[in-house]
DRENDO-1510 file (C-alpha; in Angstrom, 1 decimal, always signed):
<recs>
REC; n; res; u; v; w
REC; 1; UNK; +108.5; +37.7; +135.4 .
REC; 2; UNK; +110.5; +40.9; +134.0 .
REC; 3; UNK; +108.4; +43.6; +136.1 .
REC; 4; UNK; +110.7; +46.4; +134.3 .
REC; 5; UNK; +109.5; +45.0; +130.8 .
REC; 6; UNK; +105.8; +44.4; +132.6 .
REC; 7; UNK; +105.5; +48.2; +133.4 .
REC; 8; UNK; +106.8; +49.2; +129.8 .
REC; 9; UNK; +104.4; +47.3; +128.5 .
REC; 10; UNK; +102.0; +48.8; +131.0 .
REC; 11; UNK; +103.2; +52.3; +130.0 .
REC; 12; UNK; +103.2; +51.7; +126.5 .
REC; 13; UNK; +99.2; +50.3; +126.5 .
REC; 14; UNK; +98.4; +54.0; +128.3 .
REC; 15; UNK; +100.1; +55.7; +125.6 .
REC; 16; UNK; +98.1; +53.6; +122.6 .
REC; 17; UNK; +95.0; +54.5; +124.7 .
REC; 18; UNK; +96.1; +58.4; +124.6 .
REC; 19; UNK; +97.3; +57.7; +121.2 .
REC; 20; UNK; +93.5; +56.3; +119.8 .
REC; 21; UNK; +91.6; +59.1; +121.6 .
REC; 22; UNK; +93.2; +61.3; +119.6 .
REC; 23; UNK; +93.5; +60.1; +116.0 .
REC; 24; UNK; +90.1; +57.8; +116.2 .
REC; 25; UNK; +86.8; +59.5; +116.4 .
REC; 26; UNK; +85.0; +56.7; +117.2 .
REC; 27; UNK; +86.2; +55.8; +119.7 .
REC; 28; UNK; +87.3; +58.7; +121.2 .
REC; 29; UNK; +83.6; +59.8; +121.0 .
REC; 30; UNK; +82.6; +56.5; +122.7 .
REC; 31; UNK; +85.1; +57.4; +125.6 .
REC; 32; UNK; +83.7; +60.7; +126.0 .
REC; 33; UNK; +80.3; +59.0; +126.1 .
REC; 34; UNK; +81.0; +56.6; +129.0 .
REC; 35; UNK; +81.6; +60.2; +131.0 .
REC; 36; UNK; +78.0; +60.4; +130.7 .
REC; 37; UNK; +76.8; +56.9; +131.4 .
REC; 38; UNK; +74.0; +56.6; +134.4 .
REC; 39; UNK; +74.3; +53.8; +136.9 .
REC; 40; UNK; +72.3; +52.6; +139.1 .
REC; 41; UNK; +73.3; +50.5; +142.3 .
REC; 42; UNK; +71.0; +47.6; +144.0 .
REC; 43; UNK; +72.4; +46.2; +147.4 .
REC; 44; UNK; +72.4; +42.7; +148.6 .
REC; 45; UNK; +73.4; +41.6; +152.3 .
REC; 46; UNK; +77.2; +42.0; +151.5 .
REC; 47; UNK; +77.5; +43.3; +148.1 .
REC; 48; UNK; +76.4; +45.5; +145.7 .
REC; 49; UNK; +75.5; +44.4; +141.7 .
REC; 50; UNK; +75.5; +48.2; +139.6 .
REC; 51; UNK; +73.4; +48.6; +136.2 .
REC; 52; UNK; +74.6; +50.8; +133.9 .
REC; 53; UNK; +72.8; +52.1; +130.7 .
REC; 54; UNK; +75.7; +52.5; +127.9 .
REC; 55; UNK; +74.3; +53.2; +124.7 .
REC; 56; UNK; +77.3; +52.7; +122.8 .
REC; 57; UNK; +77.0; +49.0; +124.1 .
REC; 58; UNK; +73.9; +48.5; +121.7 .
REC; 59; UNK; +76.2; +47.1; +118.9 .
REC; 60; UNK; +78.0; +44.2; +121.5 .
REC; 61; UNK; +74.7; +43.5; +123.4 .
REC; 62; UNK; +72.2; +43.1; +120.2 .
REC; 63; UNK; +75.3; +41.1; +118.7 .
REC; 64; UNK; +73.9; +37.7; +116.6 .
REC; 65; UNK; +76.5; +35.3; +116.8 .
REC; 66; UNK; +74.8; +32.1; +115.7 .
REC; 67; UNK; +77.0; +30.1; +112.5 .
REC; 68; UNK; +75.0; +31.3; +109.7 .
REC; 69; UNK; +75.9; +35.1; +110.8 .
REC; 70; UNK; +79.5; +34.7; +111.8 .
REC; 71; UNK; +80.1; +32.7; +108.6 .
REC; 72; UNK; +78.5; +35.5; +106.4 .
REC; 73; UNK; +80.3; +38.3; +108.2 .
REC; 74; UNK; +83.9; +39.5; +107.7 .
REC; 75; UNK; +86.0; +39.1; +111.0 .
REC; 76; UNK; +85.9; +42.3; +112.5 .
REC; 77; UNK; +89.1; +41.2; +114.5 .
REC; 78; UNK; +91.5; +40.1; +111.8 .
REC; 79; UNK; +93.9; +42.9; +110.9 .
REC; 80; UNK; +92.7; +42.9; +107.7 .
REC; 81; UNK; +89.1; +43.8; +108.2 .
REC; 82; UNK; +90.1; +46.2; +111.3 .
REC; 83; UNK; +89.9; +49.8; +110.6 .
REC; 84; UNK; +92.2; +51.7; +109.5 .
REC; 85; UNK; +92.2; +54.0; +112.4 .
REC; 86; UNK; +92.7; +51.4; +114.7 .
REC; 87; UNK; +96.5; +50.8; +116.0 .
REC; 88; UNK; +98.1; +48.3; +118.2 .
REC; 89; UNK; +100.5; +47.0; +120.6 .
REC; 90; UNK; +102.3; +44.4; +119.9 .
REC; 91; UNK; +102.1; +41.4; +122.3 .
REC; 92; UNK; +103.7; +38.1; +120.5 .
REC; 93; UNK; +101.0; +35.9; +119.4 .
REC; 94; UNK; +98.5; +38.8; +120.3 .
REC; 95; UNK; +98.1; +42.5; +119.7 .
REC; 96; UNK; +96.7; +45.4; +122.1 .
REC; 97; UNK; +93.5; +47.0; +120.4 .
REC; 98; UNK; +91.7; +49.8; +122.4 .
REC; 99; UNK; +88.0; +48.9; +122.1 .
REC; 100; UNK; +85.8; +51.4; +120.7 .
REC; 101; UNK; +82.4; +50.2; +122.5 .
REC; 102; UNK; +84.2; +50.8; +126.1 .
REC; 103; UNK; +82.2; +49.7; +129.4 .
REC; 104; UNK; +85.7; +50.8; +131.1 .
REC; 105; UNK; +87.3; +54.0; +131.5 .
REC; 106; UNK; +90.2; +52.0; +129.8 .
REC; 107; UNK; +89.2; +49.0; +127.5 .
REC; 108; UNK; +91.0; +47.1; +125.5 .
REC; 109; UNK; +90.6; +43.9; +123.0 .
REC; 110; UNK; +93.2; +41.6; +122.5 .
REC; 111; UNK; +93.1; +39.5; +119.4 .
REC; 112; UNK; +95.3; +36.6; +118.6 .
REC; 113; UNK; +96.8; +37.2; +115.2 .
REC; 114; UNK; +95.9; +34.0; +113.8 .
REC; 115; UNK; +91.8; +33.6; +112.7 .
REC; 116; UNK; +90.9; +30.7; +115.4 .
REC; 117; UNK; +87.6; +30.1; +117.2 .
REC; 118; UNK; +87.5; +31.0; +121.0 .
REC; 119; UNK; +88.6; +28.6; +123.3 .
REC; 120; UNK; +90.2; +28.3; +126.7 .
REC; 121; UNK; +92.0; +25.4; +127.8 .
REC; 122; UNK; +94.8; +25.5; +124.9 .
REC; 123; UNK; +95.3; +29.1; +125.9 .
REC; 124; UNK; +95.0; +29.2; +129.4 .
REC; 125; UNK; +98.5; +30.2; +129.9 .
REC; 126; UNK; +98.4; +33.0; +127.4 .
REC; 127; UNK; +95.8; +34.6; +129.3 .
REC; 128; UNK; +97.6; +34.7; +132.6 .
REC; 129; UNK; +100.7; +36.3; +130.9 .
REC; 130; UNK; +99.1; +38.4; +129.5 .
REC; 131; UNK; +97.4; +39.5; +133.1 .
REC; 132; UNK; +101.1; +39.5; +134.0 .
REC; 133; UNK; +102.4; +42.1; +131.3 .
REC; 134; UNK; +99.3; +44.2; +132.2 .
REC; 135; UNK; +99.7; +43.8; +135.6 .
REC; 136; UNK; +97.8; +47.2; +135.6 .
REC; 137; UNK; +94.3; +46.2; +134.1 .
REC; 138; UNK; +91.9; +42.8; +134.5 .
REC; 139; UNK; +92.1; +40.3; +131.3 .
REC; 140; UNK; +89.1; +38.3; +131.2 .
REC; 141; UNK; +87.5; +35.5; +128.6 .
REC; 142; UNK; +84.1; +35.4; +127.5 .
REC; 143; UNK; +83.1; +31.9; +126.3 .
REC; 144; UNK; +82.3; +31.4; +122.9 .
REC; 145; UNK; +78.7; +30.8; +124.0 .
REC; 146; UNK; +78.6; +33.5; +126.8 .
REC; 147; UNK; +79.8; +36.9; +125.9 .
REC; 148; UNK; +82.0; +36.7; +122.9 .
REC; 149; UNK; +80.5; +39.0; +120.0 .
REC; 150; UNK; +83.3; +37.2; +117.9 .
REC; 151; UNK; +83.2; +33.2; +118.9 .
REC; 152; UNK; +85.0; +32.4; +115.6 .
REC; 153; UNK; +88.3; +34.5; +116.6 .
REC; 154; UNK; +90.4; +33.9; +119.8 .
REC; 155; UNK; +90.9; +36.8; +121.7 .
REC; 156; UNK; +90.7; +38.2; +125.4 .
REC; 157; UNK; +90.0; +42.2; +127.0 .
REC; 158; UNK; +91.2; +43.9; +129.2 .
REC; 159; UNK; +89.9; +46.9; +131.6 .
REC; 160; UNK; +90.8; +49.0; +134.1 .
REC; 161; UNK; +91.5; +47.4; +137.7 .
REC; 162; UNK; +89.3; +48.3; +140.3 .
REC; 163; UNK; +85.8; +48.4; +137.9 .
REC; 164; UNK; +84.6; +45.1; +138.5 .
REC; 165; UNK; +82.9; +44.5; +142.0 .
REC; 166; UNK; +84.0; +40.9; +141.8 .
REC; 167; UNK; +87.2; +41.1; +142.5 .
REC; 168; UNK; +87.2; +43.5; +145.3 .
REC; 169; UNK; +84.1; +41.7; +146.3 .
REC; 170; UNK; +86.6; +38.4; +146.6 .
REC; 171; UNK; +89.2; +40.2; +148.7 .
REC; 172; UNK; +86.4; +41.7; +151.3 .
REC; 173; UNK; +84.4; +38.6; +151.8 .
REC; 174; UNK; +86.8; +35.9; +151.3 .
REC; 175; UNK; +87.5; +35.4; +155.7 .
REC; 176; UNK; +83.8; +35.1; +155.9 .
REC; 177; UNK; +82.2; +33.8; +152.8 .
REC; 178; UNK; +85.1; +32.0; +151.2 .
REC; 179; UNK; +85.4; +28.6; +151.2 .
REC; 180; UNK; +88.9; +26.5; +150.5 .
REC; 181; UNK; +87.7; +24.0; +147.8 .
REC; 182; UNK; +91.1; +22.3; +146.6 .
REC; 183; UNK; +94.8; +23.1; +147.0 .
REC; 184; UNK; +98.0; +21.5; +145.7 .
REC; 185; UNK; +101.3; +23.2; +145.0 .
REC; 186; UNK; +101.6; +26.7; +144.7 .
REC; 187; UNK; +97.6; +27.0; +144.4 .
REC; 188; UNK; +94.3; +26.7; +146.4 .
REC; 189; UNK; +90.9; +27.3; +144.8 .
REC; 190; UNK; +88.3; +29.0; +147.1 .
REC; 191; UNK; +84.5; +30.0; +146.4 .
REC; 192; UNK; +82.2; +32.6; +147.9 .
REC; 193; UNK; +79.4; +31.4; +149.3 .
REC; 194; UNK; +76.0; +33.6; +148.9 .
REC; 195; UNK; +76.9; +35.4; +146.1 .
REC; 196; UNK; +74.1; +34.9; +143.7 .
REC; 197; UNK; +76.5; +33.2; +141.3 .
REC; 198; UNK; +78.8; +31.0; +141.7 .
REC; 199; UNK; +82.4; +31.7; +141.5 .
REC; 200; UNK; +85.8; +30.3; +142.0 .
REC; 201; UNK; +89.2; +31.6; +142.1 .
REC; 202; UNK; +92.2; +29.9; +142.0 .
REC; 203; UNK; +95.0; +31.7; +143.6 .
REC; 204; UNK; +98.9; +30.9; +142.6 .
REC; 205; UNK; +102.3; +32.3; +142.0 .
REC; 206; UNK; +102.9; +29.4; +139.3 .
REC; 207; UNK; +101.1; +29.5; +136.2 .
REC; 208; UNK; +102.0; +25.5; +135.9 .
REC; 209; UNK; +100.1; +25.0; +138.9 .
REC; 210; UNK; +97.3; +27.1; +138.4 .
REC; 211; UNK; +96.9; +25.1; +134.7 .
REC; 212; UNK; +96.0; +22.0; +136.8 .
REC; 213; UNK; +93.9; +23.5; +139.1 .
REC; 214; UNK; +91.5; +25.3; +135.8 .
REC; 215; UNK; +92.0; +21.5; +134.4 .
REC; 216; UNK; +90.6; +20.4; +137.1 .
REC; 217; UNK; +87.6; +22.3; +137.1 .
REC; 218; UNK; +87.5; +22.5; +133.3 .
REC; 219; UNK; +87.2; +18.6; +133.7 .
REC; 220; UNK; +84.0; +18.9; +136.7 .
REC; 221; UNK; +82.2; +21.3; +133.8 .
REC; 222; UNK; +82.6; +19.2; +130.7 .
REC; 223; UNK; +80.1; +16.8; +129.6 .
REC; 224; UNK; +80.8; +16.9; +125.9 .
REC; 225; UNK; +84.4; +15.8; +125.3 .
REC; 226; UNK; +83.7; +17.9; +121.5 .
REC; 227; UNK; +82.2; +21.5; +123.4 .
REC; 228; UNK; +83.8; +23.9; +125.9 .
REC; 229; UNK; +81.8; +24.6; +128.8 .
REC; 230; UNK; +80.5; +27.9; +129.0 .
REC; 231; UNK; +82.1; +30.1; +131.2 .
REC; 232; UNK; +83.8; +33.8; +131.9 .
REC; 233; UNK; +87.4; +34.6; +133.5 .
REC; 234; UNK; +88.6; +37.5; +135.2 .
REC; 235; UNK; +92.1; +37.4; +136.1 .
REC; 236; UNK; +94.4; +40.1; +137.9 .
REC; 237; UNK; +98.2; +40.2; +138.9 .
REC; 238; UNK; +99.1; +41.4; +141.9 .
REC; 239; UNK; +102.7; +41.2; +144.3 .
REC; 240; UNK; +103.6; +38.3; +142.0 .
REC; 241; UNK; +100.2; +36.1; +141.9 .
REC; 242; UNK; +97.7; +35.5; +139.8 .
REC; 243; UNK; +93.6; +35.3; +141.0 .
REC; 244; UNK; +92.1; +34.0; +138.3 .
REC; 245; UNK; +88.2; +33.4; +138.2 .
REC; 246; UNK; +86.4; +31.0; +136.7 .
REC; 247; UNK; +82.0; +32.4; +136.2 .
REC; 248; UNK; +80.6; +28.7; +135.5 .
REC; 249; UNK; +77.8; +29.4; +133.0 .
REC; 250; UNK; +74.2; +27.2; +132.3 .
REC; 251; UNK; +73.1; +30.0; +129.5 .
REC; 252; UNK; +74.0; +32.2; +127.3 .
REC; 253; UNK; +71.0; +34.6; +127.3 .
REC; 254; UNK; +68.2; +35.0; +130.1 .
REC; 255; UNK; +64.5; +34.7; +128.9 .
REC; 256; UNK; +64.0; +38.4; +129.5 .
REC; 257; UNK; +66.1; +39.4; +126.6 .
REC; 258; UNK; +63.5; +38.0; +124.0 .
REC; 259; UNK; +60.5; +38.9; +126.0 .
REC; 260; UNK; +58.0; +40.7; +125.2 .
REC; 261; UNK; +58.1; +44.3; +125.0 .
REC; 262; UNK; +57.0; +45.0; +128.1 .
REC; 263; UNK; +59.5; +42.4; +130.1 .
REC; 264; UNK; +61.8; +42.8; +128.0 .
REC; 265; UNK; +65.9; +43.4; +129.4 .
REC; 266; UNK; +68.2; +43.6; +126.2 .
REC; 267; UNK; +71.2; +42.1; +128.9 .
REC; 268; UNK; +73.4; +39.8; +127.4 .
REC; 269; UNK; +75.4; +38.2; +130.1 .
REC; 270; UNK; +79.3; +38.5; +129.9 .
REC; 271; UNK; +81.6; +38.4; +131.8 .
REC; 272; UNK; +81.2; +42.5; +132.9 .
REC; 273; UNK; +77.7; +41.7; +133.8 .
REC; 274; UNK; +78.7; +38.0; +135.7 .
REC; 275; UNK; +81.5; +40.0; +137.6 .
REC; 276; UNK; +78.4; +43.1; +138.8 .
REC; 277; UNK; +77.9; +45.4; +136.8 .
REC; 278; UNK; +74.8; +45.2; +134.3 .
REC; 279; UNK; +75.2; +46.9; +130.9 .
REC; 280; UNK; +71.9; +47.3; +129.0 .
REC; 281; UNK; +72.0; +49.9; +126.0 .
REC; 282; UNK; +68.3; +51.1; +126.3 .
REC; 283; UNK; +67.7; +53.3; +128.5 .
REC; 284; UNK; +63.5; +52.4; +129.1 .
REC; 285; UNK; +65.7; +49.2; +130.4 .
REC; 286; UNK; +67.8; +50.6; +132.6 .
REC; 287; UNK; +64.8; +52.2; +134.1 .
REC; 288; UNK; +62.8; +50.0; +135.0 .
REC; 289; UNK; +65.2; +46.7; +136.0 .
REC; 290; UNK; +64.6; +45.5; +139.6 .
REC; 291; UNK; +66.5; +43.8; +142.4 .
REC; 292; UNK; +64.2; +40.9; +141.5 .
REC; 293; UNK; +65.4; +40.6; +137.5 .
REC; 294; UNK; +68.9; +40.8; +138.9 .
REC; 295; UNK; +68.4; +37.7; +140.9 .
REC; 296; UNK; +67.0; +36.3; +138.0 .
REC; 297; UNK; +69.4; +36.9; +135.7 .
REC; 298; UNK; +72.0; +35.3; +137.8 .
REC; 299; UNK; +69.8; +32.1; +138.7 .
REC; 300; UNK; +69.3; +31.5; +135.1 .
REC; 301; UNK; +72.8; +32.7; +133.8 .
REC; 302; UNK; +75.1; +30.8; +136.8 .
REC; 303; UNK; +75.2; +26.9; +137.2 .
REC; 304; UNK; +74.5; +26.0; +141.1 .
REC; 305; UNK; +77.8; +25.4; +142.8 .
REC; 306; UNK; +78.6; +21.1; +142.6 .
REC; 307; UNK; +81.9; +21.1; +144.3 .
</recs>
């Protein structure tokens, strides 16, 4: 790890994110919008889940992303369909985007620059150095069945540090809801316990180690050799060690988003929503969600806890 290189590149995704707000109306307008965005907390026992109603979001959350769309839709994330408004950073294999449909006060979208589908396990490690060089933000994964608005082209996100509950969620409750689940070399997995969702995180300072502990529970989640189980990641860096987490899926949508028009919750489930905070883009939604459809949403969204 080169931090003096890690906090250039740090320093240098700020100034593409100063850069875009002024040379890219849409997005900066988008930006400008999120100042504006009502939330909404609910409180559990020990934690807190917030709904927020982002307009802008509309475009992600309505997003079809069966084959016969993606196939007969340009790539929105291959540098030669992007706008031309749109710069980047360049990250090896991947380049910086900011994302013009924010959730965070800083959001990003980082593309690989090769057109191939979403998948995990094969780039595991990319996604941990990356949350290395951004040591800053959270990188996280969407599934290509749970979240990502383009399953067809690999890429990850990244937001600003301290937005998720999740994470801070982990650090707080971790001495009394955590529990130690495996551990090897240079790694130990935990889980929270009464969470709504399950979750684990596997903690290292070796991204060789913490490869075999995600193998490991890639390996507990797969039941068809050919199909990547669904799941989110959230991964942060911090005084040289990586907490990554793994958001085990059973669904990609919850029957509320197809309902009828009177139970109807346009909430797609990501990785934003699996990590606490609910983004619906209608604001007759946002109104009139309970405590009772979060609960829901999680139960139908999050496998039960087998390990």
């Amino acid at each position: 790890m080169n931090t003096s290189k890690n906090n250039t590149i740090n320093q240098q995704a700020v100034l593409l994110f100063l850069e875009q707000q002024q040379s890219w109306t849409l997005a900066r307008n988008n930006f400008v919008g999120l100042k504006t965005v009502q939330t909404k907390r609910f409180y559990f026992h020990d934690f807190e889940v917030l709904v927020q109603f982002n307009p802008a979001r509309l475009v992600s959350s309505g997003a079809k992303v069966d084959a016969k769309t993606i196939a007969e839709r340009q790539c929105f994330l291959c540098s030669e369909n992007r706008p031309l408004e749109q710069k980047g950073l360049d990250l090896g294999n991947y380049i910086l985007l900011v994302n013009p449909f924010p959730i965070f006060p800083e959001h990003f979208t980082i593309p690989h620059k090769n057109h191939i589908d979403q998948q995990i396990k094969p780039f595991f490690a990319d996604l941990l150095e990356i949350a290395d060089q951004l040591s800053d933000y959270l990188v996280f994964y969407n599934g290509p069945k749970c979240g990502a608005s383009a399953p067809d082209h690999l890429h990850f996100q990244a937001g600003t540090k301290d937005f998720l509950p999740l994470v801070n969620d982990y650090k707080r409750l971790k001495s009394t809801n955590g529990k130690l689940i495996d551990h090897g070399i240079d790694y130990e997995v935990y889980t929270l316990n009464n969470y709504l969702r399950t979750v684990w995180c596997i903690e290292s300072s070796s991204i060789t180690s913490a490869e075999l502990a995600f193998g490991k529970l890639f390996s507990s989640l797969q039941n068809n050799a050919d199909n990547e189980p669904m799941m989110n990641i959230v991964c942060s860096f911090e005084n040289g060690k990586w907490f990554t987490f793994i958001l085990p899926r059973a669904n990609f949508r919850p029957w509320q988003y197809t309902a009828d028009e009177e139970q109807q919750l346009m909430i797609s489930p990501a990785t934003v929503e699996m990590s606490g905070v609910f983004i619906t883009p209608i604001e007759k939604h946002f109104q009139k969600i309970c405590k009772e459809d979060i609960i829901s949403i999680f139960e139908q969204s999050s496998i039960k806890n087998h390990l």
